[in-house]
N, CA and C of each residue as an Amber inpcrd file, in Angstrom:
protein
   375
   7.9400000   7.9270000  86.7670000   8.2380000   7.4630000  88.1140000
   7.7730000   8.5390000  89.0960000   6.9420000   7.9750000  90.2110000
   6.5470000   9.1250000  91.1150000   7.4630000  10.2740000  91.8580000
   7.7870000  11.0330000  92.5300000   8.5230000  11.7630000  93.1060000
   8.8930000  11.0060000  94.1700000   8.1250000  10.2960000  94.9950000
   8.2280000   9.9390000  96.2260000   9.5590000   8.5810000  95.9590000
   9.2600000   7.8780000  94.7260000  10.3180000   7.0080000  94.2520000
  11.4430000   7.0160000  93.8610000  11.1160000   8.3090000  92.7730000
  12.6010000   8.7330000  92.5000000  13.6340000   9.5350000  93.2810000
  12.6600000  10.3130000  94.5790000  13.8340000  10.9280000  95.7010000
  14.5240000   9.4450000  96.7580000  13.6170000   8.8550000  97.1700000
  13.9430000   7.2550000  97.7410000  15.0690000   6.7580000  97.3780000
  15.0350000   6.4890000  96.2890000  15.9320000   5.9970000  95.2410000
  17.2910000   6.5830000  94.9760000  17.2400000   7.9890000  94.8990000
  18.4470000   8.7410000  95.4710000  18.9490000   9.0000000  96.2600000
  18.2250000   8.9310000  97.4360000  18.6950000   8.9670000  98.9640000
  19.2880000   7.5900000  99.3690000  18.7550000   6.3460000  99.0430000
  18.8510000   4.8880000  99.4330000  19.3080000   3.9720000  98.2720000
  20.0510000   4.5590000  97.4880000  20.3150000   3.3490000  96.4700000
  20.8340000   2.1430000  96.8350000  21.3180000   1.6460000  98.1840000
  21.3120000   0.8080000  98.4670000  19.9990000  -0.2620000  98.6840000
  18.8830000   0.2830000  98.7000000  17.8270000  -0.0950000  98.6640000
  16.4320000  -0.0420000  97.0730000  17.5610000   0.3360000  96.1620000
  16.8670000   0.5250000  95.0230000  15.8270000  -0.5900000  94.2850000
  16.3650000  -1.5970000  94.2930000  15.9340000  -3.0370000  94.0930000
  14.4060000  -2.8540000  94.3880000  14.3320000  -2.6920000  95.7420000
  12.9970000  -2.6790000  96.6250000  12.4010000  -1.4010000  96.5640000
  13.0540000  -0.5040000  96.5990000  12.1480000   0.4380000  96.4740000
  11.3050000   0.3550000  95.0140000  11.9470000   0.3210000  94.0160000
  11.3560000   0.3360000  92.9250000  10.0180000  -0.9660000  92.8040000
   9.9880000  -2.0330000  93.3560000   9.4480000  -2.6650000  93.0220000
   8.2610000  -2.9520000  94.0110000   8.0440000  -1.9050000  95.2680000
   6.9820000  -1.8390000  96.3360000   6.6190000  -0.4810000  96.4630000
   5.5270000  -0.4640000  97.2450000   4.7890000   1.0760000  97.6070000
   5.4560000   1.5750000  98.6560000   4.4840000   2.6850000  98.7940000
   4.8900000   3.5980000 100.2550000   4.9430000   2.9120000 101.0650000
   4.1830000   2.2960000 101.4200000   4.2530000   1.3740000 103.0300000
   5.1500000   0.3020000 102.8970000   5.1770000  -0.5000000 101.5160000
   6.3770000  -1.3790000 101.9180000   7.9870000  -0.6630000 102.1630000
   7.9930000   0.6780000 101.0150000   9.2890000   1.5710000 101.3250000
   9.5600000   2.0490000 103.0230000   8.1090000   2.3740000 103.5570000
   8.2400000   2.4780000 104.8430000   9.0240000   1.3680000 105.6880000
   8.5350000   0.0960000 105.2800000   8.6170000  -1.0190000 106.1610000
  10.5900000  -1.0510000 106.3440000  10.6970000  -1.0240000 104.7270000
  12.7310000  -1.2330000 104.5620000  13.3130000  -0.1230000 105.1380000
  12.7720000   1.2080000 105.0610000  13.2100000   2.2330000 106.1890000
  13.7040000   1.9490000 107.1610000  12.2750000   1.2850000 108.1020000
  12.3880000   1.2960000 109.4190000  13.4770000   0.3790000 110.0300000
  13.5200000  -0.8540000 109.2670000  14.7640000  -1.7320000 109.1370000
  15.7590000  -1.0410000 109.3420000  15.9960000  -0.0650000 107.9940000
  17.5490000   0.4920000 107.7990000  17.5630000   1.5620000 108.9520000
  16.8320000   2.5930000 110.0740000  17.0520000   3.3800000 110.6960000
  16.8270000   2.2910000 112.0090000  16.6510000   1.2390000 111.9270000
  16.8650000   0.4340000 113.3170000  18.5350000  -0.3300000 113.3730000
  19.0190000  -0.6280000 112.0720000  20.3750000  -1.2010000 111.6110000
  20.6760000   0.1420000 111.9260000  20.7130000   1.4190000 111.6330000
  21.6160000   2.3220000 111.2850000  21.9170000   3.3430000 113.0720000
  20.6830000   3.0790000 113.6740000  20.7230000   3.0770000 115.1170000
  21.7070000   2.0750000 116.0000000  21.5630000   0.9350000 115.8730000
  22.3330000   0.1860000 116.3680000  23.8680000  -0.0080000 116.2510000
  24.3920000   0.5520000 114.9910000  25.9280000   0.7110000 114.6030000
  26.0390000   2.2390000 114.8410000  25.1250000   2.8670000 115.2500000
  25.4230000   3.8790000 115.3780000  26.2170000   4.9420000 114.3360000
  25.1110000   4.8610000 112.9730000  25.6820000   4.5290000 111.2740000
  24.8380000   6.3190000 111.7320000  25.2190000   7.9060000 111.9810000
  25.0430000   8.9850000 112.1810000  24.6850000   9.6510000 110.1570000
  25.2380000   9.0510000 109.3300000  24.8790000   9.2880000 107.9890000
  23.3730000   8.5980000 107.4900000  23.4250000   7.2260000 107.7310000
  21.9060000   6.5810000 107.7070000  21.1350000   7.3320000 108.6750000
  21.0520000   7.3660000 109.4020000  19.9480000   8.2950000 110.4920000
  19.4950000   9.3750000 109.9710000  20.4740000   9.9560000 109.5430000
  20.8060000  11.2860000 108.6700000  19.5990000  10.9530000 107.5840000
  20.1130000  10.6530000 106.9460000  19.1220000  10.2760000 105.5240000
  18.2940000   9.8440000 105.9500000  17.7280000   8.6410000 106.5030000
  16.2220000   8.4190000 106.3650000  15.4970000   9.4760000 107.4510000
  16.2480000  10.4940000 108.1050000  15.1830000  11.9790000 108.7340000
  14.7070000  12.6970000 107.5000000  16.1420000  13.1510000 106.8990000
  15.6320000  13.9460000 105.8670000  14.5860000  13.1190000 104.7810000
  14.5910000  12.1080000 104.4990000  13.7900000  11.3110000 103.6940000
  12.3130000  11.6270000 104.4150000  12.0990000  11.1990000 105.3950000
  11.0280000  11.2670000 106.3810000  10.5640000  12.9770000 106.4600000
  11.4270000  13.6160000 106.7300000  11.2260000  15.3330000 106.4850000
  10.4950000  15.5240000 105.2830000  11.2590000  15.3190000 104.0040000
  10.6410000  15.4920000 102.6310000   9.2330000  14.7540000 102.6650000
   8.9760000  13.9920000 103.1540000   7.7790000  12.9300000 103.1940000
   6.7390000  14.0790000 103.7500000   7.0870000  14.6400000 105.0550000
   6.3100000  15.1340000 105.8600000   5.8490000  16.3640000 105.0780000
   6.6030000  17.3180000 104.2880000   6.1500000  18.5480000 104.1220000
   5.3730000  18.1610000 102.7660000   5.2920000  16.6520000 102.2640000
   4.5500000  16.8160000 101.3340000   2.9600000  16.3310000 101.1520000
   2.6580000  16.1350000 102.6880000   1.3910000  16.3560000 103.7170000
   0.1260000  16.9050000 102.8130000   0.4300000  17.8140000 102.2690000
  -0.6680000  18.9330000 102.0950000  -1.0470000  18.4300000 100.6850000
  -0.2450000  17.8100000 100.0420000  -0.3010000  17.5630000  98.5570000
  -1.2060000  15.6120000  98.5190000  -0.6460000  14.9510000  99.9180000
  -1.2610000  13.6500000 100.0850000  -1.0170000  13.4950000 101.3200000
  -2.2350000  13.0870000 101.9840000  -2.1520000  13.3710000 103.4540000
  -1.7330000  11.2290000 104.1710000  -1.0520000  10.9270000 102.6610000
  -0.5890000   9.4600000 103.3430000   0.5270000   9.6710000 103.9300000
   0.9980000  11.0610000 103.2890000   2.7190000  10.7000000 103.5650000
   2.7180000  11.1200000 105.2380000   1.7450000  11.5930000 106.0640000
   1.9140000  11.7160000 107.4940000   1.7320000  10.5310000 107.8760000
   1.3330000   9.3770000 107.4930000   0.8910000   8.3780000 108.1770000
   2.2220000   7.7130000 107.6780000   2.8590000   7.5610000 106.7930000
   4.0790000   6.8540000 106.3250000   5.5030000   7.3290000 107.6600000
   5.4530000   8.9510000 107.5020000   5.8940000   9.3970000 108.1440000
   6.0450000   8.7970000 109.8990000   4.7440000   8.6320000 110.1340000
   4.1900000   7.8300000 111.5620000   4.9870000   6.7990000 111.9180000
   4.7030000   6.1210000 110.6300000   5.0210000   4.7440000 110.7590000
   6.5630000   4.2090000 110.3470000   7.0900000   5.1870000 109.9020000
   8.5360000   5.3560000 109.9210000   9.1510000   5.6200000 111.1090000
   9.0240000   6.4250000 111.7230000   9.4590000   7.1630000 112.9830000
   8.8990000   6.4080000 114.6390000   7.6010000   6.1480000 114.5980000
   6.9500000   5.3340000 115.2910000   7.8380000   4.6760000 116.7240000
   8.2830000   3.8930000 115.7750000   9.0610000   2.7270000 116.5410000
  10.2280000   3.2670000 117.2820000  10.5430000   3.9380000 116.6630000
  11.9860000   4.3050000 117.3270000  11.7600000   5.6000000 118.4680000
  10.6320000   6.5590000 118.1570000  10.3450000   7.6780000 118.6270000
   9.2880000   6.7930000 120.0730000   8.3990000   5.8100000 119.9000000
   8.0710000   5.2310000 121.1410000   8.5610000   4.0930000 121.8060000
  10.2760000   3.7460000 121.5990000  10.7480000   2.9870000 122.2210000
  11.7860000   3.6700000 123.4280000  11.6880000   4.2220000 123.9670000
  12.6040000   4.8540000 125.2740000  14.1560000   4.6930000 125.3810000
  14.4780000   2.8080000 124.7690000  15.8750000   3.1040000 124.8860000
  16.4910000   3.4460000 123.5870000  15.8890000   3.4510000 122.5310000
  16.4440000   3.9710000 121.5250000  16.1640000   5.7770000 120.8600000
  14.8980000   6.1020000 121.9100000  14.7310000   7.5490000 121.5230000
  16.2490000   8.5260000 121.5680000  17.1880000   8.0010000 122.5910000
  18.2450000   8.7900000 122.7820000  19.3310000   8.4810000 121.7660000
  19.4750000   7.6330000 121.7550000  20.4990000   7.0740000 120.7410000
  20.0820000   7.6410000 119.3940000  18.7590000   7.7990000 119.2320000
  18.3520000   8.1370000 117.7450000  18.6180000   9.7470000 117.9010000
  18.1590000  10.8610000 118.9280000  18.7320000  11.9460000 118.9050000
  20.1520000  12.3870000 118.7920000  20.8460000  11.4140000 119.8060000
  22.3200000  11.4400000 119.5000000  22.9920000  11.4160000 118.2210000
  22.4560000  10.8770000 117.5760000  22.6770000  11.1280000 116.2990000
  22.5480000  11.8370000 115.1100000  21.6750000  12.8960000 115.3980000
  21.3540000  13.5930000 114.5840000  21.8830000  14.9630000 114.8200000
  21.9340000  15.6740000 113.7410000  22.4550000  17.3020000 114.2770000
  21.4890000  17.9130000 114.5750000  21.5780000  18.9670000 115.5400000
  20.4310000  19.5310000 116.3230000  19.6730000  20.3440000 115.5260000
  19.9660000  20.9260000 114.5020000  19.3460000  21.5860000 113.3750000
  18.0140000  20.5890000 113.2060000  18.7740000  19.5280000 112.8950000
  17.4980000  18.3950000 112.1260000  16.6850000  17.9230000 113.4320000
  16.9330000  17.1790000 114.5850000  16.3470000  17.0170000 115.7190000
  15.2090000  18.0780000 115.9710000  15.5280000  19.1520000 115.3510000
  14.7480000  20.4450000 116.0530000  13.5890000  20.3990000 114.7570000
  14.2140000  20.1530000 113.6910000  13.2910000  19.9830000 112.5130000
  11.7960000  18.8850000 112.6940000  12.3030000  18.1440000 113.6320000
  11.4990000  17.0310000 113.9530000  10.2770000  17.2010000 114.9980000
  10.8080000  18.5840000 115.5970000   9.6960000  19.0230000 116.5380000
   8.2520000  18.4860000 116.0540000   7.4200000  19.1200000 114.8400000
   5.9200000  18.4300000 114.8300000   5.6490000  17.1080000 114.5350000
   6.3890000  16.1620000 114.0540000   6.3630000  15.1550000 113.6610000
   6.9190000  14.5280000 115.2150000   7.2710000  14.9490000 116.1930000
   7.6410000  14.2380000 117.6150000   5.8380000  14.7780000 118.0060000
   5.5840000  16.1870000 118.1860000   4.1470000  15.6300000 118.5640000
   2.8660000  15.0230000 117.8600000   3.6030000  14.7530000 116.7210000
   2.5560000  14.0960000 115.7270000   2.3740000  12.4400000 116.4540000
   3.4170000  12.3500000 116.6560000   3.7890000  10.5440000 116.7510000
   3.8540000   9.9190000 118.6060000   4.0170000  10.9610000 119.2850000
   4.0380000  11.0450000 120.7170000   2.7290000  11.6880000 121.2380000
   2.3510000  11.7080000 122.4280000   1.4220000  12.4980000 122.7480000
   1.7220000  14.3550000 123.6100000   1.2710000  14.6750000 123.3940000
   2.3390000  16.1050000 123.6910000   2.9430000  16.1120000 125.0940000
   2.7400000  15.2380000 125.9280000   3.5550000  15.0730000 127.8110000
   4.6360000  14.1710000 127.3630000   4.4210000  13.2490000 126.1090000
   5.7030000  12.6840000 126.1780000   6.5210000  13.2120000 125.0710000
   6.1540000  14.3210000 124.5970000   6.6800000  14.3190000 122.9560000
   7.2930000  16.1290000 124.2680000   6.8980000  16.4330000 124.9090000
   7.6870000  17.4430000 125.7800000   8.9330000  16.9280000 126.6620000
   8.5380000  15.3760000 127.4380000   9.1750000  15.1900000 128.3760000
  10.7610000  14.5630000 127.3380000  10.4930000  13.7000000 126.0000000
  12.0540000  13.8680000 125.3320000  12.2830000  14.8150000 124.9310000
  11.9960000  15.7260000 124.3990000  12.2670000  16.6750000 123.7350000
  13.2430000  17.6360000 124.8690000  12.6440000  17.4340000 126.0600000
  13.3110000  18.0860000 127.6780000  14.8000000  16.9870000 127.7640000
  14.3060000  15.9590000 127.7660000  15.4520000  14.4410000 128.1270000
  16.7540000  15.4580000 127.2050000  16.1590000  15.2750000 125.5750000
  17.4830000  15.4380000 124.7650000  18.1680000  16.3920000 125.2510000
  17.5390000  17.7350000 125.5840000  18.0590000  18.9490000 126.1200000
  19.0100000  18.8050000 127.2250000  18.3530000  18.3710000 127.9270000
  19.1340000  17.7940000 129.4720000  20.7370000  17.1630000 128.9430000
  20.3650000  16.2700000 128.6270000  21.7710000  15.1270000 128.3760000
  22.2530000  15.3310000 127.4340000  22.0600000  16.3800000 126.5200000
  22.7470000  17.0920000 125.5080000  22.7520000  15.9350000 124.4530000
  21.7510000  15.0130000 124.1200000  21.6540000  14.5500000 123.0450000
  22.0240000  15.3030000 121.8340000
């Protein structure tokens, strides 16, 4: 079993079913689901996990340069939607938020990946 499956799988066993039986991009796709559900209940443990999931993804860049684009496309949505960029910081501990620094200018363009990164600061996301 790949690495990328078997950490998934431990992080999301609620999602085991599917993970096991699709790729990266479809694992991406049930992500983005579960960190848009987990945004909206304001579920601070799911958020939690699929960063760090998305983190582990990211630093393993150098080894397969899909997992930045998975990464992208995980984060994407939520990182270029305005009313949920805050809500998604709010939730996270600032340790990890801060962890997210290159992957915010990976996925933003650097005036807007400065101007939240300023927002969260401000309003104490």
């Amino acid at each position: 079993m790949s690495s990328w499956r078997r950490i998934a799988i431990e992080q999301f066993p609620e999602l085991a079913t599917v993970i096991a039986a699709d790729d990266r991009l479809g694992l991406v796709h049930h992500l983005c689901l579960f960190l848009e559900q987990a945004i909206e209940h304001a579920d601070r443990e799911a958020v939690r996990r699929v960063v760090a999931y998305g983190l582990w993804m990211w630093r393993q860049k150098r080894t397969d340069e899909q997992f930045v684009y998975c990464v992208q496309d995980l984060l994407a949505p939520t990182l270029r939607h305005p009313s949920k960029q805050l809500s998604f910081a709010r939730l996270l501990a600032p340790d990890q938020f801060a962890s997210l620094h290159e992957v915010i200018l990976f996925v933003l363009d650097e005036k807007a990946a400065k101007a939240y990164e300023q927002e969260v600061r401000v309003r104490g996301a």
